[in-house]
N, C-alpha and C positions, 0 to 999 in steps of 0.2 A: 691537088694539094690545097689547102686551106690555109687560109687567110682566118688569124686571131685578131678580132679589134683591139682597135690601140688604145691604152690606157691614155686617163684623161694628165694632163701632168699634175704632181702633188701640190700646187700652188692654185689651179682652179679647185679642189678637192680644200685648199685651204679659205680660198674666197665666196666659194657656195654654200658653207656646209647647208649637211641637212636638218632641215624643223623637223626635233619630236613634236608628236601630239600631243595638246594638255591633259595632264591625269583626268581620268573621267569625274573624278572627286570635285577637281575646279568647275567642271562644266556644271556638275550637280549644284554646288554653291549657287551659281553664278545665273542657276534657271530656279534657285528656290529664292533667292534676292530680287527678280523680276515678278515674281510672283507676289512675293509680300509686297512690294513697293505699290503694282496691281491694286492689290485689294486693301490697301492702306488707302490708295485713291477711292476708290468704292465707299471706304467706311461713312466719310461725311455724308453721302449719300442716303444709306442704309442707315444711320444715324438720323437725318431729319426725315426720312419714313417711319420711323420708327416712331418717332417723337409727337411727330405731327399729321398720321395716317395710321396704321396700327393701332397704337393707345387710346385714339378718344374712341377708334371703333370699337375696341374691345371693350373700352369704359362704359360705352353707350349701352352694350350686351349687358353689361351689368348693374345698372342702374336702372334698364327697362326693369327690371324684376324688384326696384327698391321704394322706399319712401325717401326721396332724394330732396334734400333744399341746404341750398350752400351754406357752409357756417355751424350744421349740427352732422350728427353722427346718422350716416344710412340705418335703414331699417328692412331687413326682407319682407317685401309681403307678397311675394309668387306671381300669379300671374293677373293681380289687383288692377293693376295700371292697364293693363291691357285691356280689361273687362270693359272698365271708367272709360276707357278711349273708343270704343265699341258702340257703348251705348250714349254718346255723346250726338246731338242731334249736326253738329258743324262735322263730324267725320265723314256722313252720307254727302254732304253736300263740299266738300274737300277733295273727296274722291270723284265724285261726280264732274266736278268740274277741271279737274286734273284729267281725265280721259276723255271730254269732248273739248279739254285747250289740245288735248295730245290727235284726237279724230282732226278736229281742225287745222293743225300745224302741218300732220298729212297730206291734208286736201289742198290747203292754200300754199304752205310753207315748204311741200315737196313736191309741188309742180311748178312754182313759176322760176327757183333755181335750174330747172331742168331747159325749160322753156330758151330762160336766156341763156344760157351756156350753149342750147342750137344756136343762136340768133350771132352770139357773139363770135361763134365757130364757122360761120358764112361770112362775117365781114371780112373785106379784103382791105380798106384803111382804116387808121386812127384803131388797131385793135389794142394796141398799151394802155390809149388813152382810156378805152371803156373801160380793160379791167382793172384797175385803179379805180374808175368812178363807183362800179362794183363792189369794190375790196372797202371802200374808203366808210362805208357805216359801220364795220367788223373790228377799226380802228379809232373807235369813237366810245369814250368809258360809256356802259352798259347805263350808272347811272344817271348819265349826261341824257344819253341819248332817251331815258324814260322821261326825263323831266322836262324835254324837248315836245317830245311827244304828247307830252301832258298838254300843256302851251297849246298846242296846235288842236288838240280835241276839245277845249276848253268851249262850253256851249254858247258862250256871249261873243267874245271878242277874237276865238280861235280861230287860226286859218283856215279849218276846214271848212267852218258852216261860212266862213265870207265867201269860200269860192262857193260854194252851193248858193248865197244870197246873188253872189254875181252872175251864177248860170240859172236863176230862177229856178232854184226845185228846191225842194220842201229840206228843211233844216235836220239835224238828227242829235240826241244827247251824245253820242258817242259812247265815252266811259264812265257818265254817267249815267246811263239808261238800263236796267237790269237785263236788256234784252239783247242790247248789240255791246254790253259793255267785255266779255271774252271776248267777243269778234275781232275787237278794236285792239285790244290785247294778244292776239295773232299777229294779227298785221305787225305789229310793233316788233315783235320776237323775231318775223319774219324780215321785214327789214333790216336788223340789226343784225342778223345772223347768214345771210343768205349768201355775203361772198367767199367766204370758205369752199360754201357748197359747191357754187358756180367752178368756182378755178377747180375742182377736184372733176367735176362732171367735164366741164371744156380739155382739161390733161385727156379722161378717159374718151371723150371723142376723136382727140388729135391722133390717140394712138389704133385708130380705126384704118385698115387699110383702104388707101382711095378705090385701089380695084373693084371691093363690093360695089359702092357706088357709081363707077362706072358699067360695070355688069347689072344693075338694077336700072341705070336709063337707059343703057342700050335695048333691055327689057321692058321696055316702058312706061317704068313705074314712077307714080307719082312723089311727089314729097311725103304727104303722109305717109306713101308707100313705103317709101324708103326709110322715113325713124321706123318703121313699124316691124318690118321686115330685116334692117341692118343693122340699125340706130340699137334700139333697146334690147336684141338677143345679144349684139357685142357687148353691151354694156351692164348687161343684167347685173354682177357680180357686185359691181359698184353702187349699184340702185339697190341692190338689197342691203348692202352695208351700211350704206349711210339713211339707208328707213330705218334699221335697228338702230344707228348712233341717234339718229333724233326722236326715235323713241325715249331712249334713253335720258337723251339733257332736256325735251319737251315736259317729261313728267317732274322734273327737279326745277321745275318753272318756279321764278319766288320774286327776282327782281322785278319785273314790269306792275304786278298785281300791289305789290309794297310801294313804289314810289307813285305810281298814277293813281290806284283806284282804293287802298287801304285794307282791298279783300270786299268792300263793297262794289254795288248800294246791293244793301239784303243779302250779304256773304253769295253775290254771283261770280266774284273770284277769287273767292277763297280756294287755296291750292294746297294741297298735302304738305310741301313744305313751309307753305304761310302760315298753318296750325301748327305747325311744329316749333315756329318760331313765336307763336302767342302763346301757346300752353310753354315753353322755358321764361321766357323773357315779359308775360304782360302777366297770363295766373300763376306764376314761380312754382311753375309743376313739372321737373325736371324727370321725373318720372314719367310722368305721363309723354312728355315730347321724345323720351328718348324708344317710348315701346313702340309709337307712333313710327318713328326712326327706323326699327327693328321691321318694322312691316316693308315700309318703303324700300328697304336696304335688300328684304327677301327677293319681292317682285323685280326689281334692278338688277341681283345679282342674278334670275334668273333670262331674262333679256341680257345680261353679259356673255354668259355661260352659248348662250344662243350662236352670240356673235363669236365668241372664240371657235366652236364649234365651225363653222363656216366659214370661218376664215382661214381656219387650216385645211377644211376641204377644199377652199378655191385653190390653196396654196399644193396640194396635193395633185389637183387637176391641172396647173400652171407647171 
């Protein structure tokens, strides 16, 4: 014999009821209101890219190809500006010394962030304190820190050459001398710039599993062995990244050469963007600075295109 379940009484049926579901109509509103609201957010966004990124680039497109001087009416002349910018005796030596500040900031500028980011990554006290002291030039305005630096290369009374008078060895012009004066302008880039690097190189160490390393002493291996062997195939990824990003912001070099050295003595640093800003702003030839632009902007967007590239492939192999 069976047993029917027992009704619930009409007073819980009146205390419960049950929830309809909202018309799908409201839910539709109510996900296309999150959305505007969304991209309403965005707009300002999109707004000052627009404003202040899109437009002067696209401007710059367009005035490379003109007879541009503010105040009158453009004038097409094709590919004029280009020619003039070509055969200009400061473009060979603009470029020139934009690829050996970029060879150099290589050699100097991406070994010794590497260096100390091991150094820092072995110490076992005061590690806060260092990377702070580290970080602490990257938070020093860019043209503070040139005019600083000026000071201190200065051939008479500059810090440097006193400590060189105090250790007895021979004096040097620094960023006045046509021959060490990019050198001294590395340096400067390099110091101003290097804790960024540091902290990103010390993260990609920290996330090195210890095991390698104990697997490579129990192995025998020495410390060189071990960056060589552990150190830089873990890290490869990151060391290539950030040699395309400072490809990248090495060649758009403009501050150090402008405040310390003027682009001299004998245009030894003059730099692609320090022409760019004498042909707009000293010979009022905005045409010529913007095809000059148009050059620079090629080679850059190729070295971007590089790195997006690879960065989706590490992102692919991760």
């Amino acid at each position: 014999m069976t047993k029917t379940a027992a009704r619930p009484p009409a007073e819980a049926i009146a205390l419960h009821p049950v929830q309809a579901p909202p018309p799908a109509g409201g839910r539709g509103r109510r996900r296309l209101a999150d959305q505007a609201r969304a991209y309403g957010f965005l707009l300002g966004g999109l707004v000052c890219f627009a404003l202040f990124s899109w437009y002067p680039a696209i401007r710059a497109v367009v005035i490379a190809f003109q007879k541009y001087t503010p105040g009158s009416s453009p004038e097409w002349v094709g590919t004029a500006n280009f020619t003039r910018v070509l055969h200009d005796p400061e473009f060979t030596a603009a470029w020139r010394n934009t690829l050996t500040f970029t060879l150099l900031a290589l050699v100097i500028g991406f070994a010794i962030p590497f260096l100390l980011a091991l150094v820092l990554n072995e110490l076992r006290h005061a590690k806060a304190f260092f990377r702070v002291v580290v970080y602490l030039p990257v938070m020093i305005p860019p043209v503070v820190s040139a005019l600083l630096w000026k000071w201190f290369y200065d051939p008479g009374a500059g810090l440097a050459n006193e400590a060189l008078r105090f250790a007895h060895l021979p004096t040097s012009n620094w960023s006045n001398g046509a021959d060490t004066a990019l050198v001294s302008l590395v340096i400067v880039a390099t110091w101003a710039n290097m804790g960024g690097t540091v902290l990103i190189y010390l993260a990609a160490l920290q996330s090195i599993p210890g095991e390698l390393y104990e697997a490579a002493e129990l192995d025998g291996a020495s410390l060189l062995q071990r960056v060589r062997h552990v150190t830089i195939p873990q890290t490869r990824f990151v060391i290539l990244m950030l040699m395309l990003l400072q490809i990248i912001a090495t060649m758009q070099v403009f501050t150090e050469p402008f405040v310390i050295t003027g682009g001299g003595p004998e245009n030894a640093t003059v730099t692609v963007l320090y022409l760019i800003y004498k042909y707009a702003f000293l010979y009022n030839d905005f045409g010529g600075a913007c095809a000059l632009s148009v050059m620079l902007l090629v080679l850059l967007g190729a070295f971007s295109a590089l790195y997006l590239r690879l960065t989706r492939s590490g992102e692919d192999d991760a």
